[in-house]
N, CA, C and O atoms as a printed pandas DataFrame, in Angstrom:
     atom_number atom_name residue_name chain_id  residue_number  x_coord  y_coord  z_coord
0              1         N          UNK        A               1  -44.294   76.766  -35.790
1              2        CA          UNK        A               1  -43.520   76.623  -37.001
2              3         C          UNK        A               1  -43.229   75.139  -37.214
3              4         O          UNK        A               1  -42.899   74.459  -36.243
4              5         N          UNK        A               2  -43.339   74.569  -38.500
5              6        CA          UNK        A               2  -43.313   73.402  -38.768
6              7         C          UNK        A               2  -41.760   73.220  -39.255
7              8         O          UNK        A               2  -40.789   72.656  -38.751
8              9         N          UNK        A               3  -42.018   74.131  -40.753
9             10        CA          UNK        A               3  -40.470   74.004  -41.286
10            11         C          UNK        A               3  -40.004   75.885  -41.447
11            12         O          UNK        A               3  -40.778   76.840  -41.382
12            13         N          UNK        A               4  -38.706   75.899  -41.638
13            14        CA          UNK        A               4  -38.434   77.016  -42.160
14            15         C          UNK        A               4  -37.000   76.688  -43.002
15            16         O          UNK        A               4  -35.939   76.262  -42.545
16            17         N          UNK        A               5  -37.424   77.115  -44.698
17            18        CA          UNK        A               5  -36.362   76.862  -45.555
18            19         C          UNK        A               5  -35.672   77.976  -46.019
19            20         O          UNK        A               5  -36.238   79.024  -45.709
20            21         N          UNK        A               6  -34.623   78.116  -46.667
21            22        CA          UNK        A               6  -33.833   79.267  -47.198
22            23         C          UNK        A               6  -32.718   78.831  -48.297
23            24         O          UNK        A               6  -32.136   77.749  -48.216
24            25         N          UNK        A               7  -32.476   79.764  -49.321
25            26        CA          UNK        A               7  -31.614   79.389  -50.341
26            27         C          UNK        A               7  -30.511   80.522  -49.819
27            28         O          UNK        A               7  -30.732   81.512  -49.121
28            29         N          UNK        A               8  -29.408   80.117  -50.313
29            30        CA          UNK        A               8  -28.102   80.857  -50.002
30            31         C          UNK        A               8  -26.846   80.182  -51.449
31            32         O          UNK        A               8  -26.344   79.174  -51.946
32            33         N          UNK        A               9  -26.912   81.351  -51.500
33            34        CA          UNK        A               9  -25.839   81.230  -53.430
34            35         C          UNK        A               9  -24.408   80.335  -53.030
35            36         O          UNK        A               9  -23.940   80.562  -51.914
36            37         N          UNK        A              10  -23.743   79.383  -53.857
37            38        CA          UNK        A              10  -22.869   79.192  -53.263
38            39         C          UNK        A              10  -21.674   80.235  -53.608
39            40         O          UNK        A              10  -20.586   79.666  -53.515
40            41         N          UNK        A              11  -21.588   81.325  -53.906
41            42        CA          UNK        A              11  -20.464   82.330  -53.933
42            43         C          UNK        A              11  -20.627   82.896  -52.625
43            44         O          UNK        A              11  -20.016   83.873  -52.194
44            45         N          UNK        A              12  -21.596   82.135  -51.951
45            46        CA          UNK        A              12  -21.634   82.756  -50.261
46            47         C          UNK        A              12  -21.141   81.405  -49.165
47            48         O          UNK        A              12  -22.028   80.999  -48.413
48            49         N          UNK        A              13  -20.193   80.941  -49.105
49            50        CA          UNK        A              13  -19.793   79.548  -48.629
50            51         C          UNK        A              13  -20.188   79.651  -46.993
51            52         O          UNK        A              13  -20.655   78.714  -46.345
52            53         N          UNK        A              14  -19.770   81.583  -46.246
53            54        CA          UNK        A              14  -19.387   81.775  -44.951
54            55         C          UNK        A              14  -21.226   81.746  -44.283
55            56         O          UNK        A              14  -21.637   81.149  -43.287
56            57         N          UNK        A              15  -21.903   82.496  -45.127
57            58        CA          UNK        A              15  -23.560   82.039  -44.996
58            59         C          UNK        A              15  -23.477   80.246  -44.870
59            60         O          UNK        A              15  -23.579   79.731  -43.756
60            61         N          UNK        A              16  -23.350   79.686  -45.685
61            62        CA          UNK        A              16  -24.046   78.177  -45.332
62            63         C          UNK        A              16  -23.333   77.528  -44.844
63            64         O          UNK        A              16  -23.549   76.324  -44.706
64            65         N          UNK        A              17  -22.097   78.205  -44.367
65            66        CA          UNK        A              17  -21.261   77.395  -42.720
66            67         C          UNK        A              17  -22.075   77.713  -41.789
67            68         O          UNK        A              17  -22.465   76.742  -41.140
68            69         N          UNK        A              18  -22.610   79.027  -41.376
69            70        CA          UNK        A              18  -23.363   79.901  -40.512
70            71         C          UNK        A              18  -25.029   79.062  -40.511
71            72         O          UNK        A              18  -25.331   78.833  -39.340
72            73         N          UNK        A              19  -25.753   78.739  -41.158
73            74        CA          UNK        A              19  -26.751   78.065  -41.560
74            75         C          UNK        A              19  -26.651   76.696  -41.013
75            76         O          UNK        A              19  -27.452   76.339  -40.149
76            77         N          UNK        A              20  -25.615   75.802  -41.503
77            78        CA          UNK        A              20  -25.124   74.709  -40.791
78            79         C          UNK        A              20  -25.267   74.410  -39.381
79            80         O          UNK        A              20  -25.858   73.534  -38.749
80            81         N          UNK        A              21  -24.263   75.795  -38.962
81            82        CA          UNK        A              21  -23.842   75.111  -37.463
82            83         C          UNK        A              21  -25.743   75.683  -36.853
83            84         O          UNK        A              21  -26.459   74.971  -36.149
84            85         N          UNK        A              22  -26.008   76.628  -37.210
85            86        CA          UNK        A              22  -27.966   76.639  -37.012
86            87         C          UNK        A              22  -28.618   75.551  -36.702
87            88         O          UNK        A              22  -29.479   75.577  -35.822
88            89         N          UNK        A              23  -28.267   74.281  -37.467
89            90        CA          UNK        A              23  -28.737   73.065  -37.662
90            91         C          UNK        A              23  -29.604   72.741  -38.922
91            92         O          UNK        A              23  -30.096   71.620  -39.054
92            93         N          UNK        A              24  -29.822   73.908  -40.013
93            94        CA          UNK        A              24  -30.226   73.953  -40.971
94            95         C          UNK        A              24  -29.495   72.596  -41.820
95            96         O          UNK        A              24  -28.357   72.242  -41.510
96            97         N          UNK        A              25  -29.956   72.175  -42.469
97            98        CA          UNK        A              25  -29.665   70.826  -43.404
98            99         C          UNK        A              25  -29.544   71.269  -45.044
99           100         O          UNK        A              25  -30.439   71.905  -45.600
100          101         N          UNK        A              26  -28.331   70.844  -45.713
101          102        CA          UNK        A              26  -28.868   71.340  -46.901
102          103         C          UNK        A              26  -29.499   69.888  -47.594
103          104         O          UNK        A              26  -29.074   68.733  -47.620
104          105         N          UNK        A              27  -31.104   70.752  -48.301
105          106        CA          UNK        A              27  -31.782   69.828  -49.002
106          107         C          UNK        A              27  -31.628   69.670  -50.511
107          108         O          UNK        A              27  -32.316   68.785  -51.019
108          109         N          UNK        A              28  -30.732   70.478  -51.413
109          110        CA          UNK        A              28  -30.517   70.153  -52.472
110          111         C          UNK        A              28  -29.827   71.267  -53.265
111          112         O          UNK        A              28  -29.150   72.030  -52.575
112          113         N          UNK        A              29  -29.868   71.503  -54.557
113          114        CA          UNK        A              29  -29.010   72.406  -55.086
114          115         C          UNK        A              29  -29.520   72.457  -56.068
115          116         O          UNK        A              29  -29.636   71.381  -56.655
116          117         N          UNK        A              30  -30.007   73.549  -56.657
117          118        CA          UNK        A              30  -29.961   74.123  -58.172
118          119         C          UNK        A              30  -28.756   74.581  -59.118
119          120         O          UNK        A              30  -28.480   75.773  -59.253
120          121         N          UNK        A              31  -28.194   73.759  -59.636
121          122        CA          UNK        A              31  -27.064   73.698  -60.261
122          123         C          UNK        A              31  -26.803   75.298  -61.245
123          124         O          UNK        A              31  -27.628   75.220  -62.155
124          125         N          UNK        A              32  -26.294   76.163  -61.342
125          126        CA          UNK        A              32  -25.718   77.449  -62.260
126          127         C          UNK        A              32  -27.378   77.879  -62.001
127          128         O          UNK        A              32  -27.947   77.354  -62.958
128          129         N          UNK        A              33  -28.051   78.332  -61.463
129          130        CA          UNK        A              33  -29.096   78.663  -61.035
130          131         C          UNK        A              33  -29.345   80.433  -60.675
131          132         O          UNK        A              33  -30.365   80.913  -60.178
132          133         N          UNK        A              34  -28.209   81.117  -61.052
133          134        CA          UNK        A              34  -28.031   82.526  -60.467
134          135         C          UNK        A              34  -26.996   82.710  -61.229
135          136         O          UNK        A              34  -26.051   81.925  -61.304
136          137         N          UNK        A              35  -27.197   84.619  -62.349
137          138        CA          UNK        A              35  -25.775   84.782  -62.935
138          139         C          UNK        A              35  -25.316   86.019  -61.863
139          140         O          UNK        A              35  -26.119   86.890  -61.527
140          141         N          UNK        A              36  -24.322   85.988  -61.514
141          142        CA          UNK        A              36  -23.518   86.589  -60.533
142          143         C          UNK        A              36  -22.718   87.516  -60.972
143          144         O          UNK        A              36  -21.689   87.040  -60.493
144          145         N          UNK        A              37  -22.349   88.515  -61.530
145          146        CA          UNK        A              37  -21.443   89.264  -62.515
146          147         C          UNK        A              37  -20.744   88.571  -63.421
147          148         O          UNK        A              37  -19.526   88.530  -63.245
148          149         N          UNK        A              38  -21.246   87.954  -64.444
149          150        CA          UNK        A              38  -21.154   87.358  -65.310
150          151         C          UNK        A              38  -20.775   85.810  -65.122
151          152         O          UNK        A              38  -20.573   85.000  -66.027
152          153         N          UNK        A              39  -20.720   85.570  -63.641
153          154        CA          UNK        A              39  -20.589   83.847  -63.611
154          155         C          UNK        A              39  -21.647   83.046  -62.979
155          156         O          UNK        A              39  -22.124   83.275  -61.867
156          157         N          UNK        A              40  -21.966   82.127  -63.740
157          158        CA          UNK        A              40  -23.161   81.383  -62.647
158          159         C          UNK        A              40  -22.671   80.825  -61.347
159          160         O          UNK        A              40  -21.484   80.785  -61.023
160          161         N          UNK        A              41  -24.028   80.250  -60.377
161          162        CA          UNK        A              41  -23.677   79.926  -58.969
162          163         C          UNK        A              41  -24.659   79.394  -59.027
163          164         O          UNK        A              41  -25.677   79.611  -59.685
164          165         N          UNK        A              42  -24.156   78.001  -57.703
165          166        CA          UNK        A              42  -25.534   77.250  -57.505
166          167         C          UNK        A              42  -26.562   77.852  -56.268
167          168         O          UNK        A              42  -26.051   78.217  -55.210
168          169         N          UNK        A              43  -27.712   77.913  -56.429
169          170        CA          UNK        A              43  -28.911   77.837  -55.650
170          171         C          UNK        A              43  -29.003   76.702  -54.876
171          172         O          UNK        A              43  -29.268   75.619  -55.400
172          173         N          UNK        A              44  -28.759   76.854  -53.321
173          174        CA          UNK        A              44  -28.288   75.952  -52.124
174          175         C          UNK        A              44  -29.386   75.678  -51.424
175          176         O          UNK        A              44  -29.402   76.349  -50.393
176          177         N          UNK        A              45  -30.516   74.828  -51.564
177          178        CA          UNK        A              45  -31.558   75.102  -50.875
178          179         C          UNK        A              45  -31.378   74.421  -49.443
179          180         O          UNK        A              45  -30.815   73.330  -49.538
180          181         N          UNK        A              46  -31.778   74.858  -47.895
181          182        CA          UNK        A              46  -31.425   74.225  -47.070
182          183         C          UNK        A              46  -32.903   74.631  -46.154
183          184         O          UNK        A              46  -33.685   75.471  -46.600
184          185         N          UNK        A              47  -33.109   74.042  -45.064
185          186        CA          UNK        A              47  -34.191   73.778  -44.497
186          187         C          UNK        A              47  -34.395   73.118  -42.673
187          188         O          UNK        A              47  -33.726   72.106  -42.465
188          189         N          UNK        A              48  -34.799   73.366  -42.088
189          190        CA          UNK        A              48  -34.689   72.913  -40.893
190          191         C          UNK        A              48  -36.308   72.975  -39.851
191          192         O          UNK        A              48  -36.954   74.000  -39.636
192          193         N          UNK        A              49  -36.624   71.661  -39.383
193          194        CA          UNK        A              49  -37.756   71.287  -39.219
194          195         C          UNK        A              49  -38.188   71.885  -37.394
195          196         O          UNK        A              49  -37.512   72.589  -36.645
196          197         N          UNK        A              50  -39.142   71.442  -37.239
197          198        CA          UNK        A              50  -39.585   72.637  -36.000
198          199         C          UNK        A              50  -38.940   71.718  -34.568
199          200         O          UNK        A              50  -38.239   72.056  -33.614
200          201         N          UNK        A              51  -39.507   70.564  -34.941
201          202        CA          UNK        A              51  -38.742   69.646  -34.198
202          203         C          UNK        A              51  -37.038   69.562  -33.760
203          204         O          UNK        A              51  -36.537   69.616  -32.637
204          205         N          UNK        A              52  -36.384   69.411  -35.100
205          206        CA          UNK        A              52  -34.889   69.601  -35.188
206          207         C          UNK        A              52  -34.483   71.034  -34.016
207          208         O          UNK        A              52  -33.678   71.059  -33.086
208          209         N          UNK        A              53  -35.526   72.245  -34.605
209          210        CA          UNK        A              53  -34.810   73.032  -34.107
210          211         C          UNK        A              53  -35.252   73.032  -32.344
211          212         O          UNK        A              53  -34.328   73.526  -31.698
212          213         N          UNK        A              54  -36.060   72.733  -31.739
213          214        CA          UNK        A              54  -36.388   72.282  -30.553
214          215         C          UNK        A              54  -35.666   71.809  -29.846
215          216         O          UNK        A              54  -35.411   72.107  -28.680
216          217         N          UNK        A              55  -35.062   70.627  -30.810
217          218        CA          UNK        A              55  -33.973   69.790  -30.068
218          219         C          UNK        A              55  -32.984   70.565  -29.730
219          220         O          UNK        A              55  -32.643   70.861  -28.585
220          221         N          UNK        A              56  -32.453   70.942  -30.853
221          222        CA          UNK        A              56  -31.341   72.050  -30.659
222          223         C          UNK        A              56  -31.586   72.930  -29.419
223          224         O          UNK        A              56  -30.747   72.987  -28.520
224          225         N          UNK        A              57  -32.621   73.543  -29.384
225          226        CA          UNK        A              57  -32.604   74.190  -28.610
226          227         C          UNK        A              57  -32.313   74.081  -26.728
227          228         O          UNK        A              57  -31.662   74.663  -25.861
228          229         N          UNK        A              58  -33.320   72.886  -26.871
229          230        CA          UNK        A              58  -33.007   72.298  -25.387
230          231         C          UNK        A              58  -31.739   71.540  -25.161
231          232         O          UNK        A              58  -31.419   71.085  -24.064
232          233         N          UNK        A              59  -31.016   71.426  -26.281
233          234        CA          UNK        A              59  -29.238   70.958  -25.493
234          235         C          UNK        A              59  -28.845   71.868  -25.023
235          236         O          UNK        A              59  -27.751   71.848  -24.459
């Protein structure tokens, strides 16, 4: 595995704390990108490289 990326809505904050401490990185944001029961939310794109997670792993 080289990379592995994932989007997570931000009406989901407790996901991309969880993603975070993973070591996942967030790489950008799609601004009102998702309507949510009638309110938009941003599209959180985040990503974490094969390397990164390696490292992680061996601490």
């Amino acid at each position: 595995m080289h990379r592995l990326e994932l989007d997570v809505f931000s009406f989901n904050p407790r996901a991309e704390k969880a993603y975070l401490r993973a070591g996942f990185k967030r790489e950008g944001v799609l601004r009102d990108a998702v309507l949510d029961r009638g309110q938009y939310a941003d599209d959180i794109i985040m990503a974490i490289l094969g390397d990164d997670w390696l490292k992680l792993k061996e601490s």
